[in-house]
C-alpha positions in Angstrom: -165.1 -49.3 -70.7 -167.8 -48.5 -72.8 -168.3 -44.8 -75.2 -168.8 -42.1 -72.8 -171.6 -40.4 -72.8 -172.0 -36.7 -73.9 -171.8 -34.8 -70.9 -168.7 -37.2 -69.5 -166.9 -36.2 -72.5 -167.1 -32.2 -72.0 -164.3 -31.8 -69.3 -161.8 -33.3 -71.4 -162.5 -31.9 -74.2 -162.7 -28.7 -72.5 -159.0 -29.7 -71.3 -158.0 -30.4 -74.8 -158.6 -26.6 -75.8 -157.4 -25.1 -72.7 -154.1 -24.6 -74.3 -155.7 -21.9 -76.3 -155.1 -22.8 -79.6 -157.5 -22.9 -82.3 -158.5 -27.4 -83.0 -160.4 -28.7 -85.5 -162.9 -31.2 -83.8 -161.5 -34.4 -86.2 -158.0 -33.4 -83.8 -160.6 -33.2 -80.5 -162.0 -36.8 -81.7 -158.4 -38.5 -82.5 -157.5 -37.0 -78.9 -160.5 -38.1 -76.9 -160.4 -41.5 -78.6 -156.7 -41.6 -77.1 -158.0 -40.1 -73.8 -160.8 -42.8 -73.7 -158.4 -45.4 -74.7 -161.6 -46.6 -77.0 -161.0 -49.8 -79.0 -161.5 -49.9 -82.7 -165.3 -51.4 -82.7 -165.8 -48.4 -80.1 -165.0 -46.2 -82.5 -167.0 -47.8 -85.7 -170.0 -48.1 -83.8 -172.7 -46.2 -85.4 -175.9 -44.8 -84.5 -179.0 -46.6 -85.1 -179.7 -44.7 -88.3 -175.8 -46.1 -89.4 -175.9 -42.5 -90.4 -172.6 -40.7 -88.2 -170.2 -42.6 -85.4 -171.9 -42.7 -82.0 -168.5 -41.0 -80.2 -168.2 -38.4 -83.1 -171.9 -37.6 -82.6 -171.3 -37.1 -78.8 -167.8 -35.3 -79.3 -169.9 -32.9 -81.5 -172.8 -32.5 -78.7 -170.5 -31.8 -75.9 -169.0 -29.6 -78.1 -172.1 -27.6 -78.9 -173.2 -27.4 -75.2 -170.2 -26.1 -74.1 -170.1 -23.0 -76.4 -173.8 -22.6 -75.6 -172.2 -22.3 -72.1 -169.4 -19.4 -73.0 -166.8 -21.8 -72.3 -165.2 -21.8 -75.9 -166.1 -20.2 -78.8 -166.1 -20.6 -83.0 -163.2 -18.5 -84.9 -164.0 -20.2 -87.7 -166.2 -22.8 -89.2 -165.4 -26.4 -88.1 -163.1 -25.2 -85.5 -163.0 -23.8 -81.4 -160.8 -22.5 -78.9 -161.4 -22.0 -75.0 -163.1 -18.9 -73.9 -161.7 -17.0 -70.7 -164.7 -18.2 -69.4 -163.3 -21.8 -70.1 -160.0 -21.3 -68.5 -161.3 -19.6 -64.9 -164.1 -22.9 -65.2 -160.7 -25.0 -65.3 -158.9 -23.2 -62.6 -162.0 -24.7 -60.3 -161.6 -28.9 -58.2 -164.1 -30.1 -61.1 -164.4 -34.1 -61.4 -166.9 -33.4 -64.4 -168.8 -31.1 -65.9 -172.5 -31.9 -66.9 -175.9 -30.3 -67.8 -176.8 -29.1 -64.2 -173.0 -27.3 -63.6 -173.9 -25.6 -67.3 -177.2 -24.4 -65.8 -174.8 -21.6 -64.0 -174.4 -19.9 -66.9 -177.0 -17.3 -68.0 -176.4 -18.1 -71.8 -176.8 -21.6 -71.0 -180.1 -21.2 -69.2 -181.6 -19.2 -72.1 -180.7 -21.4 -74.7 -182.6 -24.6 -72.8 -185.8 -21.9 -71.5 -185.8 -20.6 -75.4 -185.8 -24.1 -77.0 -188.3 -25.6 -74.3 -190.8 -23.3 -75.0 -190.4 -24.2 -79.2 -191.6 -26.5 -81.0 -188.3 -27.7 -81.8 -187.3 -28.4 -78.1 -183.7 -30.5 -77.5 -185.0 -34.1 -76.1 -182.6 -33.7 -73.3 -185.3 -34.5 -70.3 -184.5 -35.9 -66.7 -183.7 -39.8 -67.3 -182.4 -39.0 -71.0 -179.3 -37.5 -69.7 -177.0 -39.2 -71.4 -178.2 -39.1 -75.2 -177.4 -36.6 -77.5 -180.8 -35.5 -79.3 -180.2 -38.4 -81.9 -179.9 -41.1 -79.7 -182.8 -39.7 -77.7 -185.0 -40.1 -81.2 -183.7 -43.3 -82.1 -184.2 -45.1 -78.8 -187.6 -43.8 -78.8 -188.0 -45.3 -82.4 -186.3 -48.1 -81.3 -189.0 -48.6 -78.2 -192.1 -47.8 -80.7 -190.8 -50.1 -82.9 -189.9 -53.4 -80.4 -193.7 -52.8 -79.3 -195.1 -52.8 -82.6 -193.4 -56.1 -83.2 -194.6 -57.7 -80.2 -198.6 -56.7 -81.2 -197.5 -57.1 -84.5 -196.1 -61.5 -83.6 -199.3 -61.8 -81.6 -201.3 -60.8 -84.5 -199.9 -63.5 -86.6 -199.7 -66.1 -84.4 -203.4 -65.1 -84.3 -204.3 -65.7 -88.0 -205.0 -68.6 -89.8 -202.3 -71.3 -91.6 -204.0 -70.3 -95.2 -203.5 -66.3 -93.9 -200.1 -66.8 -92.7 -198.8 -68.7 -95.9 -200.4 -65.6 -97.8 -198.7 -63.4 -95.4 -194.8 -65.1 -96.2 -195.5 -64.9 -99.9 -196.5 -61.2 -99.5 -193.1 -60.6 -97.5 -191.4 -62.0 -99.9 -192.3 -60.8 -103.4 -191.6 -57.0 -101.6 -188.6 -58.3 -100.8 -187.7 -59.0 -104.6 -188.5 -62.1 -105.1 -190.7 -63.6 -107.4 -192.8 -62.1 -110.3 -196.1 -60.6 -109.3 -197.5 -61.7 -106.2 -200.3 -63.9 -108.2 -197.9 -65.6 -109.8 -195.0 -65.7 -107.0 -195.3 -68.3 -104.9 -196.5 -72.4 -105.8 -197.4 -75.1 -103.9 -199.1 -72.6 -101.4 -201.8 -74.2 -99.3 -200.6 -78.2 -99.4 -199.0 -78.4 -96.7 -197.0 -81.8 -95.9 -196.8 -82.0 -99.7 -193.2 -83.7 -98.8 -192.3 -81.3 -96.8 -192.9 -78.0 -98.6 -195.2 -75.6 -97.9 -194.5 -73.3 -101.1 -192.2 -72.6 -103.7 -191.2 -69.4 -105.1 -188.8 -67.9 -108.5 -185.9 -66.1 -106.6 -185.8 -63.6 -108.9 -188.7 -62.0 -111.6 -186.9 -64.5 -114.3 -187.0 -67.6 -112.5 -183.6 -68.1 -113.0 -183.6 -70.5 -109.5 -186.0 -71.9 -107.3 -186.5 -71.2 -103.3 -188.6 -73.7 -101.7 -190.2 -72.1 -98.0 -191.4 -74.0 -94.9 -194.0 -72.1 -93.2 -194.8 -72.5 -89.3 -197.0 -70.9 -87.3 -196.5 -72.3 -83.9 -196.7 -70.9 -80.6 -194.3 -69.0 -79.0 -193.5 -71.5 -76.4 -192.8 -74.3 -78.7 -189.1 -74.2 -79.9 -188.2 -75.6 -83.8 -185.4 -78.3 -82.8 -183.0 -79.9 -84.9 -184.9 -82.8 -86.4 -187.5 -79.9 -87.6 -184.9 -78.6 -90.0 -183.4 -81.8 -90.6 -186.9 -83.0 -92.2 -187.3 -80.0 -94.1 -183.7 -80.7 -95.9 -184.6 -83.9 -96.2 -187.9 -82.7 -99.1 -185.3 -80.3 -100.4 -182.8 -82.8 -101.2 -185.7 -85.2 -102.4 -187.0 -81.8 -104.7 -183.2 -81.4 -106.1 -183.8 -78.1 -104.5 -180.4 -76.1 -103.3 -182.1 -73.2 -101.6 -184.9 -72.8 -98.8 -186.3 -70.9 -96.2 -188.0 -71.8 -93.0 -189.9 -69.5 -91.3 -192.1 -69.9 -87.7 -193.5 -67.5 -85.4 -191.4 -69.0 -82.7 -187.7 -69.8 -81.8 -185.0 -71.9 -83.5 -182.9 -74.0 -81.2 -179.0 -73.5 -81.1 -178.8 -77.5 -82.5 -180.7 -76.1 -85.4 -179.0 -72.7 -85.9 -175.4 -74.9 -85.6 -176.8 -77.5 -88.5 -178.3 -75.3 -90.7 -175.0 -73.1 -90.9 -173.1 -76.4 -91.4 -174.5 -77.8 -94.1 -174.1 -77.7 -98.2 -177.8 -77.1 -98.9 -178.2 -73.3 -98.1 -181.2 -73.2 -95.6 -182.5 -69.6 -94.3 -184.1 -69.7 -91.0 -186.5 -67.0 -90.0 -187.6 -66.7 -86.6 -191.1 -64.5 -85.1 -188.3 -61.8 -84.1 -186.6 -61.6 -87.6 -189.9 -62.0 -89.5 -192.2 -59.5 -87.8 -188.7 -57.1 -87.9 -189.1 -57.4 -91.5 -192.3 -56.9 -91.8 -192.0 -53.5 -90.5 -189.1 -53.2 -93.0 -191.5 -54.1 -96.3 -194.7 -52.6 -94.9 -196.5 -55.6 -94.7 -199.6 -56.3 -91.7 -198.0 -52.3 -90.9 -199.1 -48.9 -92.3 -197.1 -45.8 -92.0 -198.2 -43.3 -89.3 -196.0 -40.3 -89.5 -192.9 -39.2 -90.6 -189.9 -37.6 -89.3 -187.4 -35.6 -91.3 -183.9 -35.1 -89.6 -182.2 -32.0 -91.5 -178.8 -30.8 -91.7 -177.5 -27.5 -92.5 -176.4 -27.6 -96.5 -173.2 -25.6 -96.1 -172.5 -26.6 -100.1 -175.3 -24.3 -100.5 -174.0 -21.1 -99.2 -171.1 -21.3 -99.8 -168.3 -18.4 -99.4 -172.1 -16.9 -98.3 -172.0 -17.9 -95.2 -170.6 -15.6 -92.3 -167.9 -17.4 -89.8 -169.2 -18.6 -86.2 
């Protein structure tokens, strides 16, 4: 099965407390992992940001909704136990309990009316059900960002060879390599010169060399096998050990497979990867605006803070 989402998780863990004890919600994850019979790489899989566990976040969302609800309640900080609001909800035929069956509960109500009319509003909208607020920002990251690779490919694909070469040394020195970007890359702008479109230092020392292929073909056209092959080949004839080939298109699987096979170490970087990292190093891209996710500092206050 795959990680339940949110609002499939809040019946069992409103199960789990319903023997009235005070849990810890590491216990409620350890249980609901059991409950969920979740495999290993369930329960690694992080959130986009690689910031918290995707099932810990939602363990921690259903959690929150249901004391918005009444149905348990906070003794202490980190910990819950069910309300006896909680235990009459249980005495009821339920199959699940979700956003709308919350919307029965005055408390409930208030805390969506009170945060829809903020600033600050919960992105929990019809057809985003299912996300906790994080995963609600980050797909909607995630969508901005898939577009501004697609206009971001066509753009290149757009540009000129001399551009395009100027645009792969660019990436590259912000990605550490090479000195300056004047005196990065070599070779630039002969292309065919046995194979090699430019050669850069791999580090600011030049302590080894990467030699680069550079194609800017169209997205229909797929580099094969014999492309790759070729490219080797002038590495070989160079004494080079180290290269990168990178197109605004596709690799084939027959090029993927002999590339990974061979002794010469041969990067291939295709218009998803490259335009991907791009965005990554700021380059063709400029920032728009910025989003800070905060989290209460509880270092900060210390034996300040009051219990829940």
């Amino acid at each position: 099965m795959t990680i339940p989402d949110f609002q499939t998780i809040m019946l069992p863990l409103l199960r789990f407390a319903s023997d009235g004890k005070d849990h810890s919600v590491h216990d409620a994850v350890i249980h609901l992992i059991n409950h969920f019979n979740l495999s290993e790489d369930q329960q690694s899989q992080l959130l986009s940001s690689g910031q918290q566990p995707v099932f810990y976040n939602r363990v921690g969302w259903a959690r929150a909704y249901l004391k918005k609800a009444g149905l348990i309640d906070s003794p202490r900080r980190g910990y819950f136990h069910i309300t006896d609001r909680g235990r009459e909800l249980l005495t009821r035929p339920l199959d699940r309990i979700d956003m709308k069956l919350l919307q029965a509960f005055p408390e409930f109500v208030e805390f969506r009316k009170r945060n829809n009319d903020s600033e600050t509003s919960y992105p929990i909208e019809v057809g985003l059900e299912e996300l906790t607020p994080e995963e609600a920002l980050e797909e909607a990251y995630q969508k901005i960002r898939i577009d501004l690779a697609e206009e971001l490919l066509k753009a290149v694909i757009g540009s000129s060879p001399g551009f395009f070469e100027k645009l792969v040394v660019e990436l590259l020195v912000k990605m550490g390599y090479g000195g300056s970007q004047r005196d990065a890359a070599r070779a630039v702008g002969r292309s065919g010169d046995e194979g090699i479109d430019g050669i850069i230092d791999e580090d600011k020392l030049g302590l080894d060399t990467i030699y680069i292929q550079a194609k800017k073909w169209k997205e229909e056209i797929t580099v094969s096998r014999p492309e790759i092959q070729k490219f080797v080949g002038a590495l070989q004839g160079q004494r080079a050990r180290k290269g990168i080939f990178i197109t605004t298109t596709r690799f084939s699987a027959e090029a993927k497979n002999y590339a990974s096979n061979i002794e010469t170490k041969v990067v291939l970087i295709d218009g998803k990867r490259l335009t991907n990292l791009m965005i990554d190093y700021n380059v063709g891209v400029s920032q728009q605006t910025t989003y800070e996710i905060k989290r209460l500092d509880t270092d900060y206050f210390g034996e300040g803070l009051e219990q829940e």
